[in-house]
C-alpha positions as CSV (number, residue, x, y, z in Angstrom):
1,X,4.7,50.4,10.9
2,X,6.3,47.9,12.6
3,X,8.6,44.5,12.4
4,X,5.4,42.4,12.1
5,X,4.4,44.1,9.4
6,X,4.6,41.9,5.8
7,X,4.0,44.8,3.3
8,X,7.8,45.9,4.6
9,X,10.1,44.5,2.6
10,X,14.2,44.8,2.5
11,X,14.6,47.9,0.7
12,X,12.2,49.6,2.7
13,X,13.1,48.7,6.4
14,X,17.5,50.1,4.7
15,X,15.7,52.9,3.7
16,X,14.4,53.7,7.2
17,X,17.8,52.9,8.7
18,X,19.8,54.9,6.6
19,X,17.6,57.9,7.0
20,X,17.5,57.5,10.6
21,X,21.2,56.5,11.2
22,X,22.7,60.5,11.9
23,X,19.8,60.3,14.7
24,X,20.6,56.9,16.0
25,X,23.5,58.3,16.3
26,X,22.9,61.4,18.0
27,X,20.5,60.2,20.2
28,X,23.3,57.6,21.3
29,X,25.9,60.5,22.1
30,X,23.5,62.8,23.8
31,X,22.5,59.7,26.2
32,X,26.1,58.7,26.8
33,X,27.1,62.3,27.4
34,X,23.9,62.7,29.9
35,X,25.3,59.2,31.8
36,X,29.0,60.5,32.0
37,X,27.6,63.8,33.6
38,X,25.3,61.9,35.8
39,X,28.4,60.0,37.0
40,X,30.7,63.4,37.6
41,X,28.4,65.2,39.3
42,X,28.4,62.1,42.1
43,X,31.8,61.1,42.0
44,X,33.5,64.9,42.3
45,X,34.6,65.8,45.8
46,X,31.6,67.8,45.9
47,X,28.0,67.2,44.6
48,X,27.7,69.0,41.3
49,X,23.8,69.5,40.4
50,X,24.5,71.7,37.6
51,X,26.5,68.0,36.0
52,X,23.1,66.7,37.0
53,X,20.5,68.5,35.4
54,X,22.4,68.9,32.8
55,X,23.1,64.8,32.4
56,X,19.5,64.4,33.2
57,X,18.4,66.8,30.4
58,X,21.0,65.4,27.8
59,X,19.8,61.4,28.4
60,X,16.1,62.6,28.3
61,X,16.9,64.7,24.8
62,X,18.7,61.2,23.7
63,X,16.0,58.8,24.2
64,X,13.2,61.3,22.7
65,X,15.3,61.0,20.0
66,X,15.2,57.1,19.8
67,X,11.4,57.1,20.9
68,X,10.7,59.3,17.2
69,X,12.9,57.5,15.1
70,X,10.8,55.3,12.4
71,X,13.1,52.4,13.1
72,X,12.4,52.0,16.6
73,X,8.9,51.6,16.1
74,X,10.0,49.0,13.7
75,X,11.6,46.9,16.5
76,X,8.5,47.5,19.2
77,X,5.9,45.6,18.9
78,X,2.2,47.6,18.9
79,X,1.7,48.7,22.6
80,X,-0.4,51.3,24.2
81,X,2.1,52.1,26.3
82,X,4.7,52.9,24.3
83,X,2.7,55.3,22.1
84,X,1.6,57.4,25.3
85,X,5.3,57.3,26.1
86,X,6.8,58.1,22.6
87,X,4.3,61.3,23.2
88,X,4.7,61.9,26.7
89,X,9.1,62.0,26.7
90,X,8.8,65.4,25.1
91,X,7.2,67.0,27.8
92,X,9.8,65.8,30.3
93,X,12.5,66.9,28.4
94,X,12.6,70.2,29.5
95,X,12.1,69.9,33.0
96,X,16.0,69.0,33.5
97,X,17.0,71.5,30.8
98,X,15.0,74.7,33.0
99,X,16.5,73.5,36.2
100,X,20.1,73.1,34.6
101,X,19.6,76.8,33.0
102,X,18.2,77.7,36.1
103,X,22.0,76.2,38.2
104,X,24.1,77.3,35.4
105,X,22.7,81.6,35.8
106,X,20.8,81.8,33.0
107,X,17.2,82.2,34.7
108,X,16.8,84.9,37.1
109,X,14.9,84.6,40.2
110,X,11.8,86.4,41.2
111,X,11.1,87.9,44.3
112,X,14.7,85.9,45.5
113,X,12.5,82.8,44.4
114,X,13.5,80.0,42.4
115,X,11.8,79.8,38.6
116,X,12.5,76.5,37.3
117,X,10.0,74.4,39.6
118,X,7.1,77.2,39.3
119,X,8.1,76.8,34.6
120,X,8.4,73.1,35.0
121,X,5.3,72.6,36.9
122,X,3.0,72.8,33.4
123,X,5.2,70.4,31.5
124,X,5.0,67.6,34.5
125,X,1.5,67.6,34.2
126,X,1.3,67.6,30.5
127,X,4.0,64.4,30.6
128,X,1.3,62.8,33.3
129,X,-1.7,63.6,30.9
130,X,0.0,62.2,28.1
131,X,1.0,59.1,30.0
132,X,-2.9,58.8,31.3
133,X,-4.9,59.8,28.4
134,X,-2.5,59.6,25.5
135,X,-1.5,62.3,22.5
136,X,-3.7,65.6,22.6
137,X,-3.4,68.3,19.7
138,X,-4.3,70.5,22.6
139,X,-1.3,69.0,25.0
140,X,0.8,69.8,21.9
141,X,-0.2,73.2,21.5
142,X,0.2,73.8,24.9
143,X,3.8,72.2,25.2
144,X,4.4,74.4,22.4
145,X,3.5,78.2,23.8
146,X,5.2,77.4,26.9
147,X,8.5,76.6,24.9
148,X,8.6,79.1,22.9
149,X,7.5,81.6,25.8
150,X,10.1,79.9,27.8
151,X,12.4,80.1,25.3
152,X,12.1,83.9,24.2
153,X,12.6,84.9,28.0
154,X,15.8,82.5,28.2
155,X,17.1,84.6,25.5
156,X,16.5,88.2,26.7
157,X,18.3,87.2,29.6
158,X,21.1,85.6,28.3
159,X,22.0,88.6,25.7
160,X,21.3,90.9,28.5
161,X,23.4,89.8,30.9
162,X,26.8,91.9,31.6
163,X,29.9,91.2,33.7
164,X,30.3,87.4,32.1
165,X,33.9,85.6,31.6
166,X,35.5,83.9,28.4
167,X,34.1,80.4,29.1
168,X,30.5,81.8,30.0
169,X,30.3,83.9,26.7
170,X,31.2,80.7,24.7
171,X,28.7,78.5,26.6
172,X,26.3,81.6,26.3
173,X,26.5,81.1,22.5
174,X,26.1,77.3,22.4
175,X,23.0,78.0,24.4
176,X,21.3,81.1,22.3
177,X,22.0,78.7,19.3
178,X,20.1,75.9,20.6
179,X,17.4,77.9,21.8
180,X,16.9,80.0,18.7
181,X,16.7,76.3,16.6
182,X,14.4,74.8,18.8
183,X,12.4,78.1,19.1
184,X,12.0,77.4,15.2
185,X,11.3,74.1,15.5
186,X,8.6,74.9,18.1
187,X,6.9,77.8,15.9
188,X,6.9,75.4,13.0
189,X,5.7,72.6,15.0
190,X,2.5,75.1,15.8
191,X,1.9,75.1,11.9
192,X,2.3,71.6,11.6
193,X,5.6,71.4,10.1
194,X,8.7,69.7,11.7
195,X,11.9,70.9,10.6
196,X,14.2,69.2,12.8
197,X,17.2,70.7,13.2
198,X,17.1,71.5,16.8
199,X,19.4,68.1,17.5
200,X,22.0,69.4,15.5
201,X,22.0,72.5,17.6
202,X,21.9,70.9,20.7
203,X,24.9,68.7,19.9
204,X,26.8,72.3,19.1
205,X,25.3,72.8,22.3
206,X,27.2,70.5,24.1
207,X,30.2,71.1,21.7
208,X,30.4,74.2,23.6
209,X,30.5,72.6,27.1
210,X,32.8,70.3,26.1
211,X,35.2,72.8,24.8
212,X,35.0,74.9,28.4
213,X,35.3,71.5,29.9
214,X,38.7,70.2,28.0
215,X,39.8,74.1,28.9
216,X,39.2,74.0,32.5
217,X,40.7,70.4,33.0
218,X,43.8,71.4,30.9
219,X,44.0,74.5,33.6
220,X,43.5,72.8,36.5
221,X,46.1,70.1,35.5
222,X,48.5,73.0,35.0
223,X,47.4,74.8,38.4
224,X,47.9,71.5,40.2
225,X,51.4,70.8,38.2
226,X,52.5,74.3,39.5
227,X,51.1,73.5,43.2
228,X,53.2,70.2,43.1
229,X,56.2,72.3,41.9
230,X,55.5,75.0,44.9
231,X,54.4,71.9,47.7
232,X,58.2,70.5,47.0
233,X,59.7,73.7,47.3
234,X,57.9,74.3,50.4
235,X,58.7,70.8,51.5
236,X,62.8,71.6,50.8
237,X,62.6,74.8,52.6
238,X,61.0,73.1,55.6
239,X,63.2,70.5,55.8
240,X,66.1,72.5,55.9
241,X,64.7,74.7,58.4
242,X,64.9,71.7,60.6
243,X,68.6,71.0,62.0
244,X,71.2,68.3,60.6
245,X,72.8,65.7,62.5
246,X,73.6,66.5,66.1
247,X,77.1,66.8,66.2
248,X,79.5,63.9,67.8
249,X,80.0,64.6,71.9
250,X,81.1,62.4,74.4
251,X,78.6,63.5,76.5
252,X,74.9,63.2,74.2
253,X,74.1,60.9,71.3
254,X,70.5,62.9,69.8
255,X,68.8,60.9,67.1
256,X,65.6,62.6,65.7
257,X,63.0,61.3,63.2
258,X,60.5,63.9,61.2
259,X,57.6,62.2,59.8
260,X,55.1,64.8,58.4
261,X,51.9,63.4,56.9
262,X,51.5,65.4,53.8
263,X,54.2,67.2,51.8
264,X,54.7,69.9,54.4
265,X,53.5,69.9,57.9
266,X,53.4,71.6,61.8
267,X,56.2,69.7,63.3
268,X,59.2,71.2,64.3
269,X,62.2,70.5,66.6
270,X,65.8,72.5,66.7
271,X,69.2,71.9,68.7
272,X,68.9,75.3,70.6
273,X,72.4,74.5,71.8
274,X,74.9,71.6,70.8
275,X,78.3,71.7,72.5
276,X,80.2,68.9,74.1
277,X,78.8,70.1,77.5
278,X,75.5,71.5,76.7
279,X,72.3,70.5,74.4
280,X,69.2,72.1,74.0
281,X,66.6,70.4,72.8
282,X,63.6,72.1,71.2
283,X,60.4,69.9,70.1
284,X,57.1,71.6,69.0
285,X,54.1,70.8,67.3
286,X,51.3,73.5,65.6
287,X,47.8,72.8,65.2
288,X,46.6,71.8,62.2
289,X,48.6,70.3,59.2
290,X,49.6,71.4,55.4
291,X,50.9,74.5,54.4
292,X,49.3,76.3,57.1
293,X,50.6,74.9,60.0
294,X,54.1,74.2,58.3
295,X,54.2,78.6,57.9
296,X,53.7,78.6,61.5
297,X,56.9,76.1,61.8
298,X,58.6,78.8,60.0
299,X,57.9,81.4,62.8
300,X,58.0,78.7,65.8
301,X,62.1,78.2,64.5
302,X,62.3,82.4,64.2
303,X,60.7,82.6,67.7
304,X,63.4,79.9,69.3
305,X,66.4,81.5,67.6
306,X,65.8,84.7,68.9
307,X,65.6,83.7,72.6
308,X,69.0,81.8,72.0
309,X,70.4,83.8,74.5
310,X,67.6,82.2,77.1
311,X,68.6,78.3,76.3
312,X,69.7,77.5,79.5
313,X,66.7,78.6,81.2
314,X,63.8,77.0,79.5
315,X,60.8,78.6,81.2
316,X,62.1,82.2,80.0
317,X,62.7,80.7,76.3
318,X,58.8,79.6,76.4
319,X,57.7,83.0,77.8
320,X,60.1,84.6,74.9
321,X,58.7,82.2,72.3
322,X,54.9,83.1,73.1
323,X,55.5,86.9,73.2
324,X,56.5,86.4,70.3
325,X,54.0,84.1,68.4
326,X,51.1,85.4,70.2
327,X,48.8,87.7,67.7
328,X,50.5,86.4,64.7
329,X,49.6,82.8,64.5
330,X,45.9,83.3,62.8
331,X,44.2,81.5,66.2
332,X,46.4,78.6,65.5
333,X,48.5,77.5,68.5
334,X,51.6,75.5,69.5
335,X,52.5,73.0,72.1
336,X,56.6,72.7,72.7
337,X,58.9,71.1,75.1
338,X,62.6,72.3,75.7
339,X,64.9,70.3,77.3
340,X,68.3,71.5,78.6
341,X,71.1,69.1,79.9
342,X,74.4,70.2,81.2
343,X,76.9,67.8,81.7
344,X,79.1,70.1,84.5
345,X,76.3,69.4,86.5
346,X,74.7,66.3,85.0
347,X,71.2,68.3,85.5
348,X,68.3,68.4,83.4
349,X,66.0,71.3,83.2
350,X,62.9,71.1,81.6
351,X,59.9,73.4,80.8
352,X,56.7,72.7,78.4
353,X,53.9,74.4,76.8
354,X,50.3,71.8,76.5
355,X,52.6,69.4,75.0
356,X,52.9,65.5,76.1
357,X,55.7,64.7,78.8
358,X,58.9,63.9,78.3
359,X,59.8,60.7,79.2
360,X,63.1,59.5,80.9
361,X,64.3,55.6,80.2
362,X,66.3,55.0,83.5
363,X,67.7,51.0,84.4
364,X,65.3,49.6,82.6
365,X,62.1,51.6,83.7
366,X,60.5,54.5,82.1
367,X,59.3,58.1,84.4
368,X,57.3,60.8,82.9
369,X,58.5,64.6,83.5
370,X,55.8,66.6,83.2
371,X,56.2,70.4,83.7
372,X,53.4,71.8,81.5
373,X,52.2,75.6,80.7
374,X,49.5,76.5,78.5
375,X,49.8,76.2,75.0
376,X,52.0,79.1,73.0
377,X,50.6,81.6,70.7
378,X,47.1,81.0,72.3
379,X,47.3,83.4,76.3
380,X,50.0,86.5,76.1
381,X,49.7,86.2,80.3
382,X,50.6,82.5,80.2
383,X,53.8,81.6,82.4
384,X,56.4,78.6,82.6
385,X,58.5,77.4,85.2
386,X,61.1,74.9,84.4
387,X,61.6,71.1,86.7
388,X,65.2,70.6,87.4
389,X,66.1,67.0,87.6
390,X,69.3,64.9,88.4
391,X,70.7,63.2,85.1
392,X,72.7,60.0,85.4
393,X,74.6,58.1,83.5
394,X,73.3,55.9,80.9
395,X,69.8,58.0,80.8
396,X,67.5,57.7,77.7
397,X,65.2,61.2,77.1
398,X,62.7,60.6,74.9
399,X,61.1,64.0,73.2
400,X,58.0,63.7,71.0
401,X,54.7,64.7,69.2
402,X,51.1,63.8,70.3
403,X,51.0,61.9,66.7
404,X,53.1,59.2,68.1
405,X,50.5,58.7,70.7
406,X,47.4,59.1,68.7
407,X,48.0,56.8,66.0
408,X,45.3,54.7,65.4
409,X,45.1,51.1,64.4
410,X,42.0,49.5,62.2
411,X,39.9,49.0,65.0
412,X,40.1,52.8,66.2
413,X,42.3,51.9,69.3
414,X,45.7,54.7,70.0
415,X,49.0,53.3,70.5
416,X,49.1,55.3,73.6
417,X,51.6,56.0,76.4
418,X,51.6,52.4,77.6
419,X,52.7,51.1,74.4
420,X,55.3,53.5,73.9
421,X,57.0,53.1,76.6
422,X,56.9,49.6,76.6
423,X,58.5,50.3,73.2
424,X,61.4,51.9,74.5
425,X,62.4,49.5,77.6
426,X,62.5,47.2,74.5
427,X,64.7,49.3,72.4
428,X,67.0,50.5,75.7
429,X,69.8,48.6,74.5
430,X,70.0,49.9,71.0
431,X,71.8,53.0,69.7
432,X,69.7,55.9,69.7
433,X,69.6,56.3,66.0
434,X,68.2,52.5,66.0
435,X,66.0,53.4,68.8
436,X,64.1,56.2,67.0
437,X,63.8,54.1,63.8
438,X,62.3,51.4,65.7
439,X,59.4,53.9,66.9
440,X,58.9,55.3,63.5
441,X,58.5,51.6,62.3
442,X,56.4,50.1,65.3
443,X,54.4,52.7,64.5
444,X,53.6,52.6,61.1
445,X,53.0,48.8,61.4
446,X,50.3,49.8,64.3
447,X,48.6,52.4,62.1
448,X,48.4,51.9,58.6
449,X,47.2,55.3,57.7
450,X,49.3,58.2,59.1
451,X,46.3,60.9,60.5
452,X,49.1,63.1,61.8
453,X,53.0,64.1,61.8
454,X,55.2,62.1,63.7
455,X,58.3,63.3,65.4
456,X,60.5,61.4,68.1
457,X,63.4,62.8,69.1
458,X,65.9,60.6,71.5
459,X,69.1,62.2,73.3
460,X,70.9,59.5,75.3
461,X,73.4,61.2,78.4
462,X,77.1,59.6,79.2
463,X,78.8,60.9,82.1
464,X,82.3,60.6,80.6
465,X,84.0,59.9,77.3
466,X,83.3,56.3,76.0
């Protein structure tokens, strides 16, 4: 029967459709559910081969269903081909199905051994038989002991299995429902008779999975609407851990600039001190980003407030800080710099831990101070000694994280020391607040995706009132 043939007339080839719409239909949905699962499993942040199978499985079921239906054969012309494939699809189809079952729990292993390519190893050579030789009663009865064999075992151990959730039990019943219909269809089909109703079971089938799929979405939509709510409360807390504007003094003008790259991050810097005589200047940076490293921020400001008393001797505030850090950082670690300037004696002490120098704007040309320890939080035996240094007046300090120097254009190259400092004999004769916001903004022109935090902070030293 097919669109050649004269004896069909109008009536006849309406008849056909409308008897074969619901599985036109189906067979449609099934194949356009099987592509849209093909497409998750890929396009997830991980690779999902339980979407896969399952895709694979549904578009196979679908175009069996198109390959049976009267009114396709009305549209193909007569070809060998397609009559070995019209009999060959239904040996395919459960291939996917036992490997899905197999990723979704519902076949056990044997021996710690995988099932589903020892069960589907019968049914790829039946589908190649098929393809070869064409339809065999014998292939059929074959196909169908294997199913139904296949399909009593997928039972026992899906009724028999304990300790399952909500959202397994209600797939788990979508599943024993298909089975048990296409077990009938398949004891039938031994006699002869075709019953089909195992497509409307399959679609409940996939009701089922759609239902635990809508369910899941709607919770993790919820989960990541209460993690947005907690990330910025996190992201408050953190910034008011971090200290407000340095107050006026005749003596320093400080200007910092926190730029963390996600909500929350492991920069951290803190006015130790802040008198009209005095500033301390704390600057650290924890490995790592997010929520972890910002937590460690937490204790990094805990640590520098309770060696206050230390501030104006910055290699026994580091020692303090890392007796204190060290053991409860998680092997995480911190790099810091503290910088204390005293304008009785227009001095400048400085003491680090592994972080980058601090560097010194003087007339017009810029010096690295380097006085580095080992990182904090990592060595409980790690010392610091602190670099005294004359301060004059009209000095620029520059304090900062290795993000500024790390930043990365499109090509892969860092800004680098170089740049930076050629950055700040170009901003010498702006005001320290300007100068910062240049940095921050040269920056982020250089690198157009941030792949750190980014802190600067800049302390400019008068000798008298202005």
């Amino acid at each position: 029967m097919h669109a050649g043939d004269p004896q069909l007339t109008a009536s006849q080839v309406l008849r056909i459709f409308h008897h074969d719409g619901l599985f036109l239909f189906l067979g449609a949905a099934f194949t356009t559910f099987g592509l849209i699962s093909v497409g998750f499993a890929f396009l997830g942040r991980k690779f999902d081969s339980m979407l896969l199978w399952l895709g694979l499985f549904a578009i196979l079921y679908g175009q069996r269903m198109w390959l049976d239906l009267s009114l396709f054969r009305l549209m193909i012309p007569p070809s060998l081909f397609f009559d070995h494939l019209r009999a060959a699809i239904r040996y395919l189809v459960p291939i996917p199905a036992f490997f899905y079952f197999e990723a979704a729990g519902f076949l056990p292993r044997v021996s710690g051994h995988r099932v589903a390519p020892a069960i589907s190893l019968p049914f790829l050579c039946l589908f190649i038989g098929t393809l070869w030789f064409g339809y065999r009663h014998s292939f059929e009865q074959t196909n169908n002991v294997l199913v139904i064999l296949t399909l009593i075992a997928l039972i026992i151990q899906s009724i028999t299995r304990k300790q399952v959730d909500r959202d397994y039990a209600i797939v788990r019943t979508g599943i024993v429902v298909f089975v048990v219909f296409a077990l009938i269809d398949n004891v039938a089909g031994a006699f002869g008779y075709y019953p089909h109703k195992e497509p409307f079971a399959f679609a409940f089938f996939l009701g089922t999975l759609g239902y635990v799929a809508v369910k899941r979405s709607l919770a993790r939509d919820q989960q990541f609407s209460d993690l947005q709510k907690e990330l910025e409360i996190a992201q408050r807390i953190q910034t008011a851990i971090l200290p407000s504007a340095y107050p006026q003094s005749a003596h320093f003008h400080v200007a910092a600039r926190y730029v963390p790259m996600t909500s929350v991050a492991g920069d951290f810097y803190d006015f130790l001190i802040a008198d009209p005589m005095q500033a301390g200047l704390l600057i650290a940076d924890v490995s790592g980003h997010g929520v972890p490293a910002a937590l460690i921020a937490s204790m990094v400001k805990l640590a520098a407030t309770s060696q206050r008393a230390n501030a104006a001797d910055p290699a026994t505030l580091l020692s303090g800080m890392n007796a204190t850090l060290c053991g409860n950082t998680q092997e995480q670690f911190v790099t810091a710099a503290y910088a204390y300037l005293d304008a009785t004696s227009s001095t400048l002490r400085y003491s680090a831990a592994g972080h980058p120098p601090i560097l010194l704007l003087r007339a017009g040309e810029v010096v690295e101070l380097a006085e580095n320890g080992l990182m904090l939080a990592a060595f409980s035996f790690a010392t610091y000694t602190t670099a005294v240094y004359p301060l004059e007046p009209g000095d620029r300090l520059i304090l900062y994280t290795d993000g500024i120097l790390e930043a990365a254009n499109i090509q892969g190259e860092e800004f680098g020391s170089n740049r930076l400092c050629a950055l700040l004999k170009d901003s010498a004769r702006l005001h320290a607040e300007e100068a910062v916001d240049q940095v921050i903004s040269s920056l982020q022109a250089w690198s157009k995706s941030q792949n750190d935090d980014l802190t600067v902070l800049i302390c400019d030293y008068a000798a008298q009132d202005l």
